[in-house]
PATI-316216 format. One line per field, with one value per residue (C-alpha): residue in three letters; residue number from 1; z, x, y. Coordinates in steps of 0.5 Angstrom, whole numbers, padded with zeros to 4 digits, m for minus. Layout:
! residues N
r <- Ala, ...
k <- NUM, ...
w <- Z, ...
u <- X, ...
v <- Y, ...
This chain:
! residues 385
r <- Unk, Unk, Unk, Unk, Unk, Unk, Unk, Unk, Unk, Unk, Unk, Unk, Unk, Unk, Unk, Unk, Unk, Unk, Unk, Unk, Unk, Unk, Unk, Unk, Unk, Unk, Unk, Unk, Unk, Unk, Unk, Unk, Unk, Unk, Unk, Unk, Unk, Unk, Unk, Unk, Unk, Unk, Unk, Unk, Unk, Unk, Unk, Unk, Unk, Unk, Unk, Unk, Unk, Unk, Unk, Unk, Unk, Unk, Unk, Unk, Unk, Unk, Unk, Unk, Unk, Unk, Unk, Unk, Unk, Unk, Unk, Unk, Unk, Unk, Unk, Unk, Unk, Unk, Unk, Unk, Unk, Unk, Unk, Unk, Unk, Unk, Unk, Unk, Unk, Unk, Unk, Unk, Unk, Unk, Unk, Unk, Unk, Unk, Unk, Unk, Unk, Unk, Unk, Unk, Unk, Unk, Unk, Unk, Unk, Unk, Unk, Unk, Unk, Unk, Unk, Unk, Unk, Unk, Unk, Unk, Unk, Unk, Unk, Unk, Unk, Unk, Unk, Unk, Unk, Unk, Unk, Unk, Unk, Unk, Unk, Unk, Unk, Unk, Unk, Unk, Unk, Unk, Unk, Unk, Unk, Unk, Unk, Unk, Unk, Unk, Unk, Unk, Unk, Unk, Unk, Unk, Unk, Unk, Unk, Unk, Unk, Unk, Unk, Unk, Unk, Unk, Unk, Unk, Unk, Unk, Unk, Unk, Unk, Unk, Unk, Unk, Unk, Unk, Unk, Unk, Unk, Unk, Unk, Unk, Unk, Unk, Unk, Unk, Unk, Unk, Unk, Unk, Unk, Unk, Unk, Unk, Unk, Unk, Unk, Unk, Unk, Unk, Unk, Unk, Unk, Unk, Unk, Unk, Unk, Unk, Unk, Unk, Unk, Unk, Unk, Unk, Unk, Unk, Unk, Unk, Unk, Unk, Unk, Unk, Unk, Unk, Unk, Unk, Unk, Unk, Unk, Unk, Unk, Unk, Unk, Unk, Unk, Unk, Unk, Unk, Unk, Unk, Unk, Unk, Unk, Unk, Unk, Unk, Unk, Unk, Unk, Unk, Unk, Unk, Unk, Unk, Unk, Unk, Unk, Unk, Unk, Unk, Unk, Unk, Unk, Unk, Unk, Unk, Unk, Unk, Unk, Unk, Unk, Unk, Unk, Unk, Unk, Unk, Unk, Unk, Unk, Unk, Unk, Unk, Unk, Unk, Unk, Unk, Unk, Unk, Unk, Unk, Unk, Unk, Unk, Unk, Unk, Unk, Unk, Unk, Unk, Unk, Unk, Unk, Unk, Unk, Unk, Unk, Unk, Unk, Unk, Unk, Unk, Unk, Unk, Unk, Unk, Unk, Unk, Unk, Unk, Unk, Unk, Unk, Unk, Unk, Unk, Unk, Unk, Unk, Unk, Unk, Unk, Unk, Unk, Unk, Unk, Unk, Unk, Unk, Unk, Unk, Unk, Unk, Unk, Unk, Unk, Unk, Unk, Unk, Unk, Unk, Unk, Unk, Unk, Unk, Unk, Unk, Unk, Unk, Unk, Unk, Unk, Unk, Unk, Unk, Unk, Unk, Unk, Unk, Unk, Unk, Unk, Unk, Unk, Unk, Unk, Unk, Unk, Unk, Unk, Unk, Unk, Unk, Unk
k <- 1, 2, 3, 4, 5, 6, 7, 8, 9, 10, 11, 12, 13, 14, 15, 16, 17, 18, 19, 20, 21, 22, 23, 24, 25, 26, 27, 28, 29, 30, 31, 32, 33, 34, 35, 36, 37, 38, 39, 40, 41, 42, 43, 44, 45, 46, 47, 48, 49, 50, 51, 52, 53, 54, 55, 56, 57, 58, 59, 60, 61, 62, 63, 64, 65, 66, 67, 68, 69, 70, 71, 72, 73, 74, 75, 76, 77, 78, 79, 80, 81, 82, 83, 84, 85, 86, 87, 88, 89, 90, 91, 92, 93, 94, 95, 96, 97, 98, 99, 100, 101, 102, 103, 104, 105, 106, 107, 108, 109, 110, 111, 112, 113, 114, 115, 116, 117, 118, 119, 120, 121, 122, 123, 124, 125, 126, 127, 128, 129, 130, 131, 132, 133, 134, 135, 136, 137, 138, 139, 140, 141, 142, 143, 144, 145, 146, 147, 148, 149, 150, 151, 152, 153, 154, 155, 156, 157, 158, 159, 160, 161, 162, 163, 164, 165, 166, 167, 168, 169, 170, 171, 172, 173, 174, 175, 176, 177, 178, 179, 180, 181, 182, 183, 184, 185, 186, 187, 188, 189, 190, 191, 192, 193, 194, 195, 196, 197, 198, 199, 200, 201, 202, 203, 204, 205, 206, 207, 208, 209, 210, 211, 212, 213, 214, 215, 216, 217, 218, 219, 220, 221, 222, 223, 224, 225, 226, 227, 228, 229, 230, 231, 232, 233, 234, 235, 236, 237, 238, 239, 240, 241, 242, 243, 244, 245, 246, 247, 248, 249, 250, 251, 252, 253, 254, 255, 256, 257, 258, 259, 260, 261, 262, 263, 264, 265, 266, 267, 268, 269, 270, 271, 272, 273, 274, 275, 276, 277, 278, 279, 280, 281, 282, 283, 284, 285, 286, 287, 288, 289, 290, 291, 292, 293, 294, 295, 296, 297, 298, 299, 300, 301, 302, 303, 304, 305, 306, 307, 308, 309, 310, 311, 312, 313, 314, 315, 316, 317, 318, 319, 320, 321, 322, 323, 324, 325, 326, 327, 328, 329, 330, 331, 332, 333, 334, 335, 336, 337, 338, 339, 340, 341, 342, 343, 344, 345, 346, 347, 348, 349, 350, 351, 352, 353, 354, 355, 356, 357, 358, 359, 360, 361, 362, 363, 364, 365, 366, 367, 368, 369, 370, 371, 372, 373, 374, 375, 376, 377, 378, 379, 380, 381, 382, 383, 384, 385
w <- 0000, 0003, m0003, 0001, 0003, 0009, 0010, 0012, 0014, 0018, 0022, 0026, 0032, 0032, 0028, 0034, 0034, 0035, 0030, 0024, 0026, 0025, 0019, 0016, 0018, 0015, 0010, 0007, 0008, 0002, 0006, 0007, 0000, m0001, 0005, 0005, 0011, 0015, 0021, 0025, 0028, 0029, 0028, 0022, 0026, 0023, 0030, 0033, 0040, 0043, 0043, 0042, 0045, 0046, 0045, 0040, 0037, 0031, 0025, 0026, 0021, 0023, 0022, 0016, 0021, 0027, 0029, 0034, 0037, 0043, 0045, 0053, 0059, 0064, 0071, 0077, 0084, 0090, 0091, 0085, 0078, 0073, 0066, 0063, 0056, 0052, 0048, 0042, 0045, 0041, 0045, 0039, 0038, 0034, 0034, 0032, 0027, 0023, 0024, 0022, 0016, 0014, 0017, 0012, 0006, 0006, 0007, 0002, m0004, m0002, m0005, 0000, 0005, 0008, 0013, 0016, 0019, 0025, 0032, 0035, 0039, 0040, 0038, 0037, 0036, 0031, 0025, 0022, 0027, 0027, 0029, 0031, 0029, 0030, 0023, 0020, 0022, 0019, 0019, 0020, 0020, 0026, 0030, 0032, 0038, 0041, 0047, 0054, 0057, 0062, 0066, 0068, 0069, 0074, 0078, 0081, 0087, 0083, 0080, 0082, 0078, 0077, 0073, 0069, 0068, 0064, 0062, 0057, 0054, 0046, 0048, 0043, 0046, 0043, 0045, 0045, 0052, 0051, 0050, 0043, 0045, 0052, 0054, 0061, 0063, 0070, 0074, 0081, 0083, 0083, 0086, 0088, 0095, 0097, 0090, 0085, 0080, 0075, 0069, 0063, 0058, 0050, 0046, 0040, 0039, 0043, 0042, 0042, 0047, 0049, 0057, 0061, 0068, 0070, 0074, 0077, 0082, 0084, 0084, 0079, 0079, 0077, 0070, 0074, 0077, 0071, 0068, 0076, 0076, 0068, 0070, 0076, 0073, 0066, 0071, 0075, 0070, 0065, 0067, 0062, 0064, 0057, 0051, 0046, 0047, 0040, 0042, 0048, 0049, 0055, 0057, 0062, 0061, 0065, 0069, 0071, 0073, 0069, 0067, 0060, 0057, 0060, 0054, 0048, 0045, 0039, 0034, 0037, 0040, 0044, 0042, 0045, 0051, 0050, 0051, 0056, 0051, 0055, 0060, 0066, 0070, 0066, 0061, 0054, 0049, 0042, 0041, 0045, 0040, 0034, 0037, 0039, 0032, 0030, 0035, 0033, 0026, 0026, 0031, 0026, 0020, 0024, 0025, 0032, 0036, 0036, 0042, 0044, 0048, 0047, 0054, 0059, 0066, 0070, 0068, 0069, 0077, 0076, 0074, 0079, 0083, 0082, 0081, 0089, 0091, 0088, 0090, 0098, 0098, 0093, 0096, 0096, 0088, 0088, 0092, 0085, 0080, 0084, 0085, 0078, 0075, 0078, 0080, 0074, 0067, 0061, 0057, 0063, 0064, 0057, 0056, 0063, 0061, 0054, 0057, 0054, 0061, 0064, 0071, 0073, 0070, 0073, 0081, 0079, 0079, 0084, 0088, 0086, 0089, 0095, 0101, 0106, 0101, 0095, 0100, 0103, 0096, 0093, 0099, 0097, 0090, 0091, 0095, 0089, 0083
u <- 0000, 0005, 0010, 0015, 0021, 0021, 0014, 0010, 0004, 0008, 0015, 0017, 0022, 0026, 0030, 0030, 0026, 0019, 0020, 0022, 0017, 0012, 0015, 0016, 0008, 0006, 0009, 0006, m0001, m0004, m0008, m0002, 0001, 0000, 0002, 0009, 0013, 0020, 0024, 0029, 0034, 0041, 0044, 0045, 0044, 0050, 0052, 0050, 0048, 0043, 0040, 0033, 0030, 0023, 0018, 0013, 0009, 0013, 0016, 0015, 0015, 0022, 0025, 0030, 0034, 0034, 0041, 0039, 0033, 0032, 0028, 0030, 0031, 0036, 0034, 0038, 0039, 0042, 0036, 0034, 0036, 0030, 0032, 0025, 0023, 0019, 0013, 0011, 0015, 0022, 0026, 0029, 0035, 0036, 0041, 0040, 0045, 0042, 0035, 0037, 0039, 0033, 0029, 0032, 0034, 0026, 0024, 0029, 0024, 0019, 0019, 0014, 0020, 0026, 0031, 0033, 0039, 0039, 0037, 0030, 0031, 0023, 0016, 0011, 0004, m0002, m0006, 0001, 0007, 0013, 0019, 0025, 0032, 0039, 0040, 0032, 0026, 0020, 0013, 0008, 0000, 0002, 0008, 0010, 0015, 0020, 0025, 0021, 0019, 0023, 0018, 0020, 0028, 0024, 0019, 0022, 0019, 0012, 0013, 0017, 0024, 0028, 0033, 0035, 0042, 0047, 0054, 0054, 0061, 0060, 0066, 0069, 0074, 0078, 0075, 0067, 0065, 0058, 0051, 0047, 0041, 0039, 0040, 0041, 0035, 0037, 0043, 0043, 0049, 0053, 0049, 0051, 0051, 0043, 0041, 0036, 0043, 0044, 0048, 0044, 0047, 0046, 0050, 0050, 0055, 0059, 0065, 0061, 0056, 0053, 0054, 0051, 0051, 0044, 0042, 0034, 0036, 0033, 0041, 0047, 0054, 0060, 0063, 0068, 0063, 0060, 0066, 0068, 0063, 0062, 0070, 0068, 0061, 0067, 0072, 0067, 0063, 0068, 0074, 0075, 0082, 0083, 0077, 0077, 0072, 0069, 0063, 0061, 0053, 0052, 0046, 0040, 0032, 0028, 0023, 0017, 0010, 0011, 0004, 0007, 0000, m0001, 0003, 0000, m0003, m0008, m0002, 0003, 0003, 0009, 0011, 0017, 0021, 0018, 0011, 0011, 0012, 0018, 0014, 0014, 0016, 0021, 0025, 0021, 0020, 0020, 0014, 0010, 0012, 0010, 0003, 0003, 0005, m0001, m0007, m0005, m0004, m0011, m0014, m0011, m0015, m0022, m0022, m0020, m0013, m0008, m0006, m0012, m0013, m0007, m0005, m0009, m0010, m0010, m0002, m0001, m0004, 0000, 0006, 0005, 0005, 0011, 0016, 0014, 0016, 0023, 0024, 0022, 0024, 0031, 0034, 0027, 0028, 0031, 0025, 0020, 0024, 0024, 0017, 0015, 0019, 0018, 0011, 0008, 0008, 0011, 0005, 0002, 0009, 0009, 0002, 0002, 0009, 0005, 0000, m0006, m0008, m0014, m0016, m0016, m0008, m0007, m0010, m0005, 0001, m0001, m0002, 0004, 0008, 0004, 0008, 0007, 0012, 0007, 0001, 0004, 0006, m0002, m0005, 0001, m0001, m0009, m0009, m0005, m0009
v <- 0000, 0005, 0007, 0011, 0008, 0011, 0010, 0003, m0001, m0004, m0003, m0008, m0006, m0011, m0018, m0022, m0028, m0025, m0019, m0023, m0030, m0025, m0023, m0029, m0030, m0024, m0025, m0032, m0030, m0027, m0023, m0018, m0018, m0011, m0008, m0006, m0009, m0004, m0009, m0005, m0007, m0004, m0011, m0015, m0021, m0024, m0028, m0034, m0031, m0035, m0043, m0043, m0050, m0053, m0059, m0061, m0068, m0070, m0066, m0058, m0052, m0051, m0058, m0055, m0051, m0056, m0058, m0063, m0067, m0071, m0077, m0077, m0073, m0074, m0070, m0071, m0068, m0070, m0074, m0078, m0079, m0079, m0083, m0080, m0082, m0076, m0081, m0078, m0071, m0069, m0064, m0060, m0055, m0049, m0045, m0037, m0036, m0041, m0038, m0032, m0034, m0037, m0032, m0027, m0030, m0032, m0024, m0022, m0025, m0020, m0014, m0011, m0012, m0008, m0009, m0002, m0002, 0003, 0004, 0007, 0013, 0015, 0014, 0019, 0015, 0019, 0017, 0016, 0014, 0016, 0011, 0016, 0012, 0015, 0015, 0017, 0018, 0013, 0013, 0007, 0006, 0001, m0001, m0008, m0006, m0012, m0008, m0008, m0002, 0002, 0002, m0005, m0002, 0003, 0000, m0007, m0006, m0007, m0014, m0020, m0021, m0027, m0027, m0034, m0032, m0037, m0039, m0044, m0046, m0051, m0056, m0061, m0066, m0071, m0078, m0080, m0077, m0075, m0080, m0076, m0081, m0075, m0068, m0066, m0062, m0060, m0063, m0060, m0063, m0057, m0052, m0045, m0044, m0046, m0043, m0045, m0047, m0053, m0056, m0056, m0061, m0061, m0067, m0066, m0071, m0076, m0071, m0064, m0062, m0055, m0054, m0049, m0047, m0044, m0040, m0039, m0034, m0026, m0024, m0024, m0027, m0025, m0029, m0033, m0037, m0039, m0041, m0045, m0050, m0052, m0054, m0057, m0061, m0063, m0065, m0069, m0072, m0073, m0072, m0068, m0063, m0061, m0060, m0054, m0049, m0047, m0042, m0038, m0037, m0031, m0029, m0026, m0029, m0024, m0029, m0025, m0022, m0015, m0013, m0013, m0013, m0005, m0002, m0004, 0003, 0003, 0004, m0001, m0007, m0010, m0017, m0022, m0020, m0014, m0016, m0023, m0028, m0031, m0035, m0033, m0039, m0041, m0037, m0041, m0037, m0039, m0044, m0039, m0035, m0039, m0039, m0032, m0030, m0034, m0031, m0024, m0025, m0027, m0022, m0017, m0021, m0021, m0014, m0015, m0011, m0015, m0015, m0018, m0024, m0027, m0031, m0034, m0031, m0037, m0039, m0031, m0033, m0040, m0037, m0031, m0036, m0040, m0033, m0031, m0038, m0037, m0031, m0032, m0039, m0040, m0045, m0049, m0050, m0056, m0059, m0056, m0059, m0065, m0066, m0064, m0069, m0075, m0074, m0072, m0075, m0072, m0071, m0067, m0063, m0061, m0060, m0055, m0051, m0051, m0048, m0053, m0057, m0058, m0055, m0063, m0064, m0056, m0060, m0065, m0061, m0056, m0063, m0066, m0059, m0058, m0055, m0049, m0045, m0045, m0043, m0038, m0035, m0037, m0032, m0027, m0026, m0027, m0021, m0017, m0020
């Protein structure tokens, strides 16, 4: 529709993988053909920087990319070891390099597309919206807007916020040391102190695997801490002094209760991290993403906002729940994972972070994770929702 090459229907803020799935969604239906598309980002999205991991049924949409799959779960603790079969259940890897790629050269074959490399400074909403960049300024009928809002930098007290922060180190060694046929979900034989800490193992290879040092945690560590238990955990586990380390993956996943939802407008909607799409409790993103994708795509073509429901409020209340927990109580994270593991059936765990359970599979978990510590923390958030 929009001819200008600084004016659009839609500018996206943001190639990271909320902005450039919704790209590629709108780009496919033909309901959209005519409307003329602006990603923003300030990079070329030429790295790999992150790893992206989820569950689905069978083959999905995003198989072509996938650089490996699991059919076993491995959880342990100073308690037990769970050895636990996925069933019907794949627990895929992606690399977002990989993603990228695809990503763009997909964009690329649409003429109504373009990719502006440059940084947002401002917003300024009306009939046509102005999307201020440090480079120009670009006009838009909506806005699709990925980075968080600073209010949630300045009102900490407000919300509950744990930071999922990790080290992860991609390793390769010389000798067979690692089983391909599972990944290590969580190891919390190597705590920090009396924190929610753990191993999170991905194989890709007998000689190759991913590492990481995880935490769950209201506060943040200096790098070498990191780095001191991922040598302890390869020392102990594999005896392995010596391996090469072929990739660093650093980050810091916000888990929590901030009411994102409060900072759609009618001229722009918040989407990724900077709408909530990262569930709460637990720091998964992309197949809520792939599904939120889908409901605004939709809502946009009904007529609707495409805000509009697009989460559930009673996994809002659950994962409220389970924040303030973590948050009062860290040193009891041991204890959940251990009883969400051992006492649920994957299907029903899976279909619960998935956020497709029925009330009597939610009693199940809730059963499964009863102790004083949840119902101090249900009559906290009661009395706030």
């Amino acid at each position: 529709m929009v001819q200008d090459n600084l004016s659009f229907d839609y500018i996206i803020i943001g190639n990271g993988l909320a902005g450039l799935q919704l790209a590629l969604e709108l780009s496919k239906d033909p309901f959209f053909k005519s409307y003329t598309i602006g990603l923003i980002d300030p990079s070329l999205k030429d790295i790999n920087d992150k790893t992206w991991s989820f569950w689905e049924i069978g083959a999905g949409k995003w198989d072509a990319i996938v650089e490996q799959t699991w059919h076993t779960a491995q959880f342990v603790s100073p308690g037990i070891s769970l050895n636990i079969p996925l069933l019907e259940y794949n627990y895929k890897t992606i690399r977002s390099l990989e993603f990228y790629k695809a990503a763009k050269s997909q964009l690329a074959t649409h003429s109504n597309i373009k990719f502006i490399v440059d940084s947002v400074e401002d917003l300024q909403e009306g009939i046509t919206s102005q999307v201020i960049g440090k480079k120009q300024t670009y006009t838009a009928t909506h806005i699709f807007d990925s980075r968080v809002p600073k209010e949630f930098f300045d009102a900490k007290a407000d919300h509950t916020l744990i930071h999922q922060h990790f080290k992860g180190w991609v390793i390769e060694t010389d000798t067979p040391q690692f089983n391909p046929e599972a990944f290590t979900m969580m190891d919390y034989r190597f705590q920090y102190k009396d924190s929610t800490s753990f191993i999170y193992l991905l194989p890709f290879s007998e000689t190759k695997a991913l590492v990481e040092y995880t935490f769950f945690t209201p506060f943040t560590v200096a790098s070498e801490v990191y780095e001191a238990f991922l040598k302890r955990y390869l020392l102990e586990e594999y005896k392995l002094e010596n391996f090469r380390i072929v990739e660093t993956e650093v980050g810091n996943i916000p888990m929590t209760d901030f009411p994102f939802w409060k900072y759609h407008t009618k001229n722009v909607t918040k989407i990724g991290t900077g709408a909530g799409w990262v569930k709460g409790s637990t720091g998964y993103s992309f197949k809520h993403t792939e599904k939120n994708v889908a409901k605004l795509i939709a809502n946009i073509k009904a007529g609707h906002a495409p805000s509009d429901r697009l989460f559930k409020w009673k996994y809002k209340f659950y994962d409220k729940i389970f924040l303030k927990v973590l948050h009062d109580e860290n040193e009891n994270g041991v204890w959940i994972f251990e009883r969400f593991y051992s006492k649920n059936t994957i299907q029903t765990m899976f279909r619960f972070l998935d956020e497709e359970t029925s009330f009597s599979e939610d009693l199940a978990i809730m059963k499964s994770l009863f102790s004083m510590a949840f119902i101090k923390a249900f009559f906290k958030v009661l009395f706030k929702f």
